[in-house]
C-alpha atoms as an extended CHARMM CRD file, in Angstrom:
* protein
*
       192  EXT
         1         1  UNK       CA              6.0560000000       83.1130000000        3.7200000000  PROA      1               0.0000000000
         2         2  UNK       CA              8.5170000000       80.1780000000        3.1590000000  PROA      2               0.0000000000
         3         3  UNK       CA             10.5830000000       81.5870000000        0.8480000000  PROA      3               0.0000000000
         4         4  UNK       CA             11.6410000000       84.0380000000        3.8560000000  PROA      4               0.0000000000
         5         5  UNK       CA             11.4950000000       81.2640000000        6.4660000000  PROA      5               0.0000000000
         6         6  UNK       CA             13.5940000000       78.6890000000        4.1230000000  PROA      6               0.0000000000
         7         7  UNK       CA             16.2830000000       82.0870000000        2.6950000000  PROA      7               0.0000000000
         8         8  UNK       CA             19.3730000000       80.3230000000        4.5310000000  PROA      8               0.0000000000
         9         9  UNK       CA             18.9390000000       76.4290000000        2.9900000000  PROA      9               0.0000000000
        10        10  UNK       CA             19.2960000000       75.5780000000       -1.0760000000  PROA      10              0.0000000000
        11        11  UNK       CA             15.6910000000       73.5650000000       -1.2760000000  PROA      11              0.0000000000
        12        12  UNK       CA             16.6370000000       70.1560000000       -2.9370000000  PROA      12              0.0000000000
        13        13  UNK       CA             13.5460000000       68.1100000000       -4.0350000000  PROA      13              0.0000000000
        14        14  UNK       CA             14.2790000000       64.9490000000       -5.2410000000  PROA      14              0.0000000000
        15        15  UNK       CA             11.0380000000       64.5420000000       -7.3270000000  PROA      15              0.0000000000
        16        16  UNK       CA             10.4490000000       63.4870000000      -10.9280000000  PROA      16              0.0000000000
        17        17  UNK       CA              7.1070000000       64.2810000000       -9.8740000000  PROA      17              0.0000000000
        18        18  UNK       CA              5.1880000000       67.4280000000      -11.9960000000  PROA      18              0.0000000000
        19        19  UNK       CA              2.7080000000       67.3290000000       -9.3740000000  PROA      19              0.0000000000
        20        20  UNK       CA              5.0140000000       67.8040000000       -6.5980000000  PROA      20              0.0000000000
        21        21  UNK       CA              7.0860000000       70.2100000000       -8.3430000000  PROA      21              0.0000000000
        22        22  UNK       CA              3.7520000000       72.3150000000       -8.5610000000  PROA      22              0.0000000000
        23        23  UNK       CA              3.0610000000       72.1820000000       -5.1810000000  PROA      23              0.0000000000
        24        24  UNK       CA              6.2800000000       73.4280000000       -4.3140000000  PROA      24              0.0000000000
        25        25  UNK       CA              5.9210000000       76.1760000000       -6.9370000000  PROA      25              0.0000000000
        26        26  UNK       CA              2.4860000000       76.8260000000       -5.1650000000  PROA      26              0.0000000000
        27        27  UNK       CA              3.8980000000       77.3760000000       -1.6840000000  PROA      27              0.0000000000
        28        28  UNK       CA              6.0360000000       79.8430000000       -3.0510000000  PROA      28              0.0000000000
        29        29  UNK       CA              8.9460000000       78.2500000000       -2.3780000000  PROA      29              0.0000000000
        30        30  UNK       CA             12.4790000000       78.8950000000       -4.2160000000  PROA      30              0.0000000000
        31        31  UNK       CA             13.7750000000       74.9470000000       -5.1670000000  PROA      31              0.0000000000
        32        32  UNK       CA             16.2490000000       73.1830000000       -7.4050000000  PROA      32              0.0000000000
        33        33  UNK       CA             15.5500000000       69.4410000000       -8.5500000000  PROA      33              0.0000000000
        34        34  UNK       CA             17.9930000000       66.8150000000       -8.2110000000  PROA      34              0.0000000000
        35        35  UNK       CA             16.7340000000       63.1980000000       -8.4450000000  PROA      35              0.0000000000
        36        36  UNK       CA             18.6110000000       60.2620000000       -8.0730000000  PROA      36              0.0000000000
        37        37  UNK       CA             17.8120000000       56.6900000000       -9.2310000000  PROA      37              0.0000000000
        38        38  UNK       CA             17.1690000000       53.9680000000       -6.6980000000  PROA      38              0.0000000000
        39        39  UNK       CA             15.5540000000       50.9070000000       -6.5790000000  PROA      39              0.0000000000
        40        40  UNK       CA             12.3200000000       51.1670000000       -4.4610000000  PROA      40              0.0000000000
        41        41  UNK       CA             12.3630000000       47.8740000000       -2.7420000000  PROA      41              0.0000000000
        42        42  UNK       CA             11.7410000000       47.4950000000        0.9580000000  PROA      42              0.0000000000
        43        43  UNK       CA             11.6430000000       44.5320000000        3.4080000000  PROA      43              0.0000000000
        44        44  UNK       CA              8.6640000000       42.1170000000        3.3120000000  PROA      44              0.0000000000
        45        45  UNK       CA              7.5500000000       42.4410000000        6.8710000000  PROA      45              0.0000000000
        46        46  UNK       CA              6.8230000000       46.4640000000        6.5690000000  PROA      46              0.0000000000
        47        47  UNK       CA              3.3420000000       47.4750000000        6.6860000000  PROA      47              0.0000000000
        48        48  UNK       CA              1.8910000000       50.6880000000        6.0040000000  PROA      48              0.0000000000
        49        49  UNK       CA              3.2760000000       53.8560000000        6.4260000000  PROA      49              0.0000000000
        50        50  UNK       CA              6.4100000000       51.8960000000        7.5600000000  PROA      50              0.0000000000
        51        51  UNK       CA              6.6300000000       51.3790000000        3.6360000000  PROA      51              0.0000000000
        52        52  UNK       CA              7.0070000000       54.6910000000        2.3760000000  PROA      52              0.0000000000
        53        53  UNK       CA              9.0510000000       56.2680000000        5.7910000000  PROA      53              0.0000000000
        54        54  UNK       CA             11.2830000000       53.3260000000        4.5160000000  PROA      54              0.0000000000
        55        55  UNK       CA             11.3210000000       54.6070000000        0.6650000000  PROA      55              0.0000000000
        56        56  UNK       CA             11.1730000000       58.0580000000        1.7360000000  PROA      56              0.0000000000
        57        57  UNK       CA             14.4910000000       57.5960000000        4.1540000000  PROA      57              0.0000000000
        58        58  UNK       CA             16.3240000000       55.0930000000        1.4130000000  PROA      58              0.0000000000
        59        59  UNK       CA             16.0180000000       57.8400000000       -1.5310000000  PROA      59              0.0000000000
        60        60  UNK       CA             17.4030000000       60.6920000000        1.0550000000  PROA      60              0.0000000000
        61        61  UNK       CA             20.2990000000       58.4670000000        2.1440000000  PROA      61              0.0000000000
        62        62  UNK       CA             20.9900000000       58.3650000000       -1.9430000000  PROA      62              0.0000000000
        63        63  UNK       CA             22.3570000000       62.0220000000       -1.2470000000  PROA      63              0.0000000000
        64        64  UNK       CA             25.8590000000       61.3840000000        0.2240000000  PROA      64              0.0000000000
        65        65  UNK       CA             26.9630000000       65.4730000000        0.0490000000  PROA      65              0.0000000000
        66        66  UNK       CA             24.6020000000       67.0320000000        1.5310000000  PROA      66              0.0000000000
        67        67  UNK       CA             26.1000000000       70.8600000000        3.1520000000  PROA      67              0.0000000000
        68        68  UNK       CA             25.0560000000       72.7360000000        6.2570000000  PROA      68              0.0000000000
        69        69  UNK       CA             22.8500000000       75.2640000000        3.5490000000  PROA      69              0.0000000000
        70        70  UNK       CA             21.1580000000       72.1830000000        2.0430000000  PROA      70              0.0000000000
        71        71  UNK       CA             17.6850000000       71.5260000000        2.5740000000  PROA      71              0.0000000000
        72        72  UNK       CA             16.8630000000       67.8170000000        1.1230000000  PROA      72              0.0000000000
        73        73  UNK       CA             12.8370000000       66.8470000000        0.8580000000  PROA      73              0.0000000000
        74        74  UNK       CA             12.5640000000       63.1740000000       -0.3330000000  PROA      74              0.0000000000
        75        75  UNK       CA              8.8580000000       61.7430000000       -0.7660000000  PROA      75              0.0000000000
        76        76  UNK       CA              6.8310000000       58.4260000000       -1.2790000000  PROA      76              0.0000000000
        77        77  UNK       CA              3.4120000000       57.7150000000       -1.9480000000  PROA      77              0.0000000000
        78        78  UNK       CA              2.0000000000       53.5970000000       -1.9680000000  PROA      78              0.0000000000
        79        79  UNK       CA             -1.5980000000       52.7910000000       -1.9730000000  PROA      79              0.0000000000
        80        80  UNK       CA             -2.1290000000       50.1320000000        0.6260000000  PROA      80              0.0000000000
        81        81  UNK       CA             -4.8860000000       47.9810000000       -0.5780000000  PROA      81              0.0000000000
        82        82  UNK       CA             -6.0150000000       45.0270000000        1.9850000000  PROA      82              0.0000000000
        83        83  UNK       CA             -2.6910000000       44.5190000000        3.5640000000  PROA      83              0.0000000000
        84        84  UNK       CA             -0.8240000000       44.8390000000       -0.0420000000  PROA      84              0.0000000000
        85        85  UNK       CA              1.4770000000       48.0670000000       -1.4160000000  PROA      85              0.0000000000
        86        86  UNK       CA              0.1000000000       48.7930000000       -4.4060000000  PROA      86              0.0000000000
        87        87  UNK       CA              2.9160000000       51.0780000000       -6.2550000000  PROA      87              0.0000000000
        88        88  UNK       CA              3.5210000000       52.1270000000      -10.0250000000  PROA      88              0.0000000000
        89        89  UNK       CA              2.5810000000       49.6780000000      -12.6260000000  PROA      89              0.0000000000
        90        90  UNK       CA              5.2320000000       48.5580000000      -14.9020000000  PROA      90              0.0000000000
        91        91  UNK       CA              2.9990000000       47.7180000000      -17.9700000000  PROA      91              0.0000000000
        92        92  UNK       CA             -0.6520000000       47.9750000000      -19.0450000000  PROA      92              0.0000000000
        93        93  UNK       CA             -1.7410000000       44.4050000000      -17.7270000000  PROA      93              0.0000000000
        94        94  UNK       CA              0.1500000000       45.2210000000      -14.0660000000  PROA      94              0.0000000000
        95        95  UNK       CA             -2.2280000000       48.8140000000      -14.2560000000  PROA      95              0.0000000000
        96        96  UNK       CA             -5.3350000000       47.0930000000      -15.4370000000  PROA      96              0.0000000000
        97        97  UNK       CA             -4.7070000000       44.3520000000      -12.4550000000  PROA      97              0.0000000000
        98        98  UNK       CA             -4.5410000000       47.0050000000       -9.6650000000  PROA      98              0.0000000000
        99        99  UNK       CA             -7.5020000000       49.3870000000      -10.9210000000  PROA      99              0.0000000000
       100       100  UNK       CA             -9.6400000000       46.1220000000      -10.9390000000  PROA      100             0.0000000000
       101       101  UNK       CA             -8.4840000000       45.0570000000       -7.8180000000  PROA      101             0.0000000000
       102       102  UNK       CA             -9.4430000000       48.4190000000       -6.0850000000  PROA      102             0.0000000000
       103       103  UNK       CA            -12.8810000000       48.5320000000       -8.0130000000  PROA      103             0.0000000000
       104       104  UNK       CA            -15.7350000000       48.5930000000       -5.5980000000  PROA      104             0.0000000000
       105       105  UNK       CA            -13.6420000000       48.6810000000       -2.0250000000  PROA      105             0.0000000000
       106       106  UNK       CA            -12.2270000000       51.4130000000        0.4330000000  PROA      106             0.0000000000
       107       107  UNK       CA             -7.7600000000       51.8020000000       -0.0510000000  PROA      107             0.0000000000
       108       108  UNK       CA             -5.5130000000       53.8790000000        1.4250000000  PROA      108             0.0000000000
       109       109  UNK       CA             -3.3110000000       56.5540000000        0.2960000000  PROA      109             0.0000000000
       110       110  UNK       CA             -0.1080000000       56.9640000000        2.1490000000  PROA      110             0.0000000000
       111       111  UNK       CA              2.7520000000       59.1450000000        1.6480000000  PROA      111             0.0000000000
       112       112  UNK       CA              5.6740000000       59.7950000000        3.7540000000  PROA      112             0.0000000000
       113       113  UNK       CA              8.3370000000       63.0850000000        3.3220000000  PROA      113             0.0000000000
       114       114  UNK       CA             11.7850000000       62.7700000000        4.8040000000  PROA      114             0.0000000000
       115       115  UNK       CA             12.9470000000       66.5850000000        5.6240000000  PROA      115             0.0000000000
       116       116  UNK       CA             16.9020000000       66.1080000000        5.9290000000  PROA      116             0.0000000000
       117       117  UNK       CA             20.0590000000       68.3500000000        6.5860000000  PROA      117             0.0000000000
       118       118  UNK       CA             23.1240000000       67.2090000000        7.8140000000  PROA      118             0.0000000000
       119       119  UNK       CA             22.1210000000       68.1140000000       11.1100000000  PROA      119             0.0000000000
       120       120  UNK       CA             18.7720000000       66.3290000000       11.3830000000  PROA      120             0.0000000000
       121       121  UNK       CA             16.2920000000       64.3890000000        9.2230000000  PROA      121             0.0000000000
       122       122  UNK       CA             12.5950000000       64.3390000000       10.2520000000  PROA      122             0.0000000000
       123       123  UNK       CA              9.8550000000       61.8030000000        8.6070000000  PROA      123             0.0000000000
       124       124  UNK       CA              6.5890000000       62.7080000000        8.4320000000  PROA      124             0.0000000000
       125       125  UNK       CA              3.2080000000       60.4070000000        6.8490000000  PROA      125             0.0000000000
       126       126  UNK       CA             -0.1790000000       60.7170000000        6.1290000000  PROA      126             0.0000000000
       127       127  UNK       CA             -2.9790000000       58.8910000000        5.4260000000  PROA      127             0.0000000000
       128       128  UNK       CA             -5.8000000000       59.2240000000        3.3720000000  PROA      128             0.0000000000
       129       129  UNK       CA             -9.0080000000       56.9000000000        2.6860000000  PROA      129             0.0000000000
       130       130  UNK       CA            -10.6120000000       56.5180000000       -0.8310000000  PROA      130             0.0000000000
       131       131  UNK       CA            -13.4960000000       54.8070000000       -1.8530000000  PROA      131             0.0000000000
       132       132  UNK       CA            -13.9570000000       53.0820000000       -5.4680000000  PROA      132             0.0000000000
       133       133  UNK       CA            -17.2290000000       52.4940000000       -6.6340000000  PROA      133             0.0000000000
       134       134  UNK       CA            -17.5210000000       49.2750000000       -9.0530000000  PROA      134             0.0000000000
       135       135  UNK       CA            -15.2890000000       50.0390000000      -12.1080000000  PROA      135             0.0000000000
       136       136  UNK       CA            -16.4150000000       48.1720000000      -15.4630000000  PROA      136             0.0000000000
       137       137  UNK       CA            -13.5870000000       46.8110000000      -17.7350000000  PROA      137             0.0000000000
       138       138  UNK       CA            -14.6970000000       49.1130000000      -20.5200000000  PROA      138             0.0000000000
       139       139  UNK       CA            -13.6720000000       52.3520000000      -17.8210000000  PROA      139             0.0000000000
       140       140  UNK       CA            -10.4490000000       51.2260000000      -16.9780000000  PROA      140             0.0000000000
       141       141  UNK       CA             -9.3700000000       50.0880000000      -20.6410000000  PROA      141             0.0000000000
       142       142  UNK       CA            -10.4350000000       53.7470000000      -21.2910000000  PROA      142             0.0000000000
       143       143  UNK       CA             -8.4960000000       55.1410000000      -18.6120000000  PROA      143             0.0000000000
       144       144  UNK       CA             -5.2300000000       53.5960000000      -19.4650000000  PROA      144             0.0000000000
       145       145  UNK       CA             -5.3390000000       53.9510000000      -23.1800000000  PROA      145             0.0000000000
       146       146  UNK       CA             -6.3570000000       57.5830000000      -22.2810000000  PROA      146             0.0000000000
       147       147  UNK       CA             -4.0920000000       58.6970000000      -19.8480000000  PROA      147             0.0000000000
       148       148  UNK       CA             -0.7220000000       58.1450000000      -18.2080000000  PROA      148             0.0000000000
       149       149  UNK       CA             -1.6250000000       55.6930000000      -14.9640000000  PROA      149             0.0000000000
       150       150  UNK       CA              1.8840000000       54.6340000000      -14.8860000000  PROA      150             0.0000000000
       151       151  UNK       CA              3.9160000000       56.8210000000      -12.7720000000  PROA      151             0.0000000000
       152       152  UNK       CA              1.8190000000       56.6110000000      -10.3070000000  PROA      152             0.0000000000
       153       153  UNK       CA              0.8860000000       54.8140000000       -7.1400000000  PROA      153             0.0000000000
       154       154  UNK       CA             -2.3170000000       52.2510000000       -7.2860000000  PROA      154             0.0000000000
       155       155  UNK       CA             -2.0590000000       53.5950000000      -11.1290000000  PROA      155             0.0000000000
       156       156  UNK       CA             -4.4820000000       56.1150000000      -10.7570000000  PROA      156             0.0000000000
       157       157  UNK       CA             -4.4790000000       59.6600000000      -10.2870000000  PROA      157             0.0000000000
       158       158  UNK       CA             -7.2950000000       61.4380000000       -8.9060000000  PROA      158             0.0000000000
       159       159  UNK       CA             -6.8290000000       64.3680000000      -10.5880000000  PROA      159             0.0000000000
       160       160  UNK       CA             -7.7850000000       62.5050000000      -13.8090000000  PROA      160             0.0000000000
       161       161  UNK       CA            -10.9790000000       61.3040000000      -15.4430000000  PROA      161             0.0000000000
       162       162  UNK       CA            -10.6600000000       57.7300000000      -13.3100000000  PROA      162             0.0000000000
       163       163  UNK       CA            -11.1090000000       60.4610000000      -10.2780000000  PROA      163             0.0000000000
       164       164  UNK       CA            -13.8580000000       62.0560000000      -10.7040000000  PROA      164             0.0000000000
       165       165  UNK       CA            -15.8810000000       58.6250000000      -11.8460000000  PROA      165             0.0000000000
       166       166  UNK       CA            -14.4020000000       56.2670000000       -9.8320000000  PROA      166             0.0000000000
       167       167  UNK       CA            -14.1620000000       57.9470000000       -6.3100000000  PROA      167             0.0000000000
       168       168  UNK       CA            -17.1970000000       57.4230000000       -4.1360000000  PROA      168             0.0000000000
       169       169  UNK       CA            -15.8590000000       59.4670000000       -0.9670000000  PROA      169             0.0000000000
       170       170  UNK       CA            -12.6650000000       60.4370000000        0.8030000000  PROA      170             0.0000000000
       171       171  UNK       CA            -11.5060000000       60.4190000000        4.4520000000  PROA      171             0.0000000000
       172       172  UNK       CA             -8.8410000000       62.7030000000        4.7300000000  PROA      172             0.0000000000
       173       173  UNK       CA             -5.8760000000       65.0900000000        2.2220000000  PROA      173             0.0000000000
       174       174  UNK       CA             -6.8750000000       64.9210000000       -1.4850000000  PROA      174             0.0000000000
       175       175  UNK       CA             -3.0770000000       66.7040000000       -1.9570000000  PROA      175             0.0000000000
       176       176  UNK       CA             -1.7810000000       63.5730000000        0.0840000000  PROA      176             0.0000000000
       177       177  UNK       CA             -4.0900000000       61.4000000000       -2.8620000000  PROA      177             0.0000000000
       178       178  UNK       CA             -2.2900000000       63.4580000000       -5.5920000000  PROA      178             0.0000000000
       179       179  UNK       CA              0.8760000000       63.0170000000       -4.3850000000  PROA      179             0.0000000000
       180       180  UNK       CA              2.1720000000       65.0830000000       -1.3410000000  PROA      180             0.0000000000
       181       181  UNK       CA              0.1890000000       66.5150000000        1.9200000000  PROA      181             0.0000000000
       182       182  UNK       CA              1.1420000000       70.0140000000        1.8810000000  PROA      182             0.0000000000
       183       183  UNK       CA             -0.4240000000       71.3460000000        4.8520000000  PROA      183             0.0000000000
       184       184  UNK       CA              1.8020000000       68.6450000000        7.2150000000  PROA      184             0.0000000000
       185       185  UNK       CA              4.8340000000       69.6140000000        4.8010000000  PROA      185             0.0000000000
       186       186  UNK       CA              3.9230000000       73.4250000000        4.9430000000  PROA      186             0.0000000000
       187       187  UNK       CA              3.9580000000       73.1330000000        8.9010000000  PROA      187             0.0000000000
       188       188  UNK       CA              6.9110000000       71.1060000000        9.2250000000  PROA      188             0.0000000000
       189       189  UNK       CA              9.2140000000       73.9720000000        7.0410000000  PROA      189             0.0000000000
       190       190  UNK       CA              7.3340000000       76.6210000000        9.1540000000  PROA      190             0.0000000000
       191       191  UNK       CA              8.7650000000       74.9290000000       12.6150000000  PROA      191             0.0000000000
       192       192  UNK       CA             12.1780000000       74.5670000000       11.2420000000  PROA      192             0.0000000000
């Protein structure tokens, strides 16, 4: 279905991301990879959402030759934790830190997709609310000797062992939690 909507654009995701590269793979769509390096800093005052349109716009700009066939889809995902972005831990104690800090209380997931051509960008967000029951010491020790919480947002993924004890209940995409929401994408493409 978007393979034959998308035929006339050259898909560009600029992901390092396996699990957004398998969503694309899933919506049968045909896709190339190109990532470029950029530091993911934004200004102070942003809140939200307004953080990863931001990041989502700033690593599209990063793609100065874009063509009328080109197709670029940039994406960011932050989890916004009482008024604070929590993104991907740099070391063991920074991923320790923000799984104990989102023990026991509700976060958000939010992550924003710029959809660019040289002819018009479009941002898109979503929003989705997790709940962490209490997490001991002992569990998240386990989790990040165990798995691989740091390329990801809030150093989690739910997809993972920490998911399936730590999450109470969710408002919203569990795609958006795992990195992308594909049904806003999926529409977006369709309506191009």
């Amino acid at each position: 279905m978007l393979r034959e909507k998308l035929k006339n654009y050259n898909v560009i995701l600029a992901s390092g991301s396996p699990r957004r590269q398998q969503f694309f793979k899933e919506l049968d769509l045909e896709f190339k990879i190109q990532v470029k390096e950029i530091e993911e800093k934004f200004p102070k005052h942003l809140k939200g959402a307004e953080i990863t349109d931001f990041l989502a716009n700033l690593k599209s700009q990063a793609f100065t030759n874009l063509t009328e066939k080109d197709l670029l889809i940039t994406s960011d995902t932050i989890v916004w934790l009482e008024n604070k972005a929590l993104g991907k831990p740099k070391n063991k104690q920074e991923a320790y830190t923000m799984l104990k800090e989102l023990s026991g209380k509700k976060h958000e997931v939010i992550t924003s997709i710029s959809i660019r051509n040289i002819n018009f960008q479009k941002i898109i967000n979503d929003t989705t609310v997790v709940y962490f029951k209490e997490i001991s010491d002992k569990e998240i020790t386990y989790y990040i000797n165990n798995y691989n919480p740091y390329d990801k947002a809030g150093a989690y993924g739910i997809q993972e062992w920490i998911g399936f004890i730590a999450i109470d209940k969710m408002e919203g995409s569990y795609f958006n939690v795992v990195g992308l929401p594909v049904h806003k994408l999926f529409k977006e493409l369709m309506n191009l």
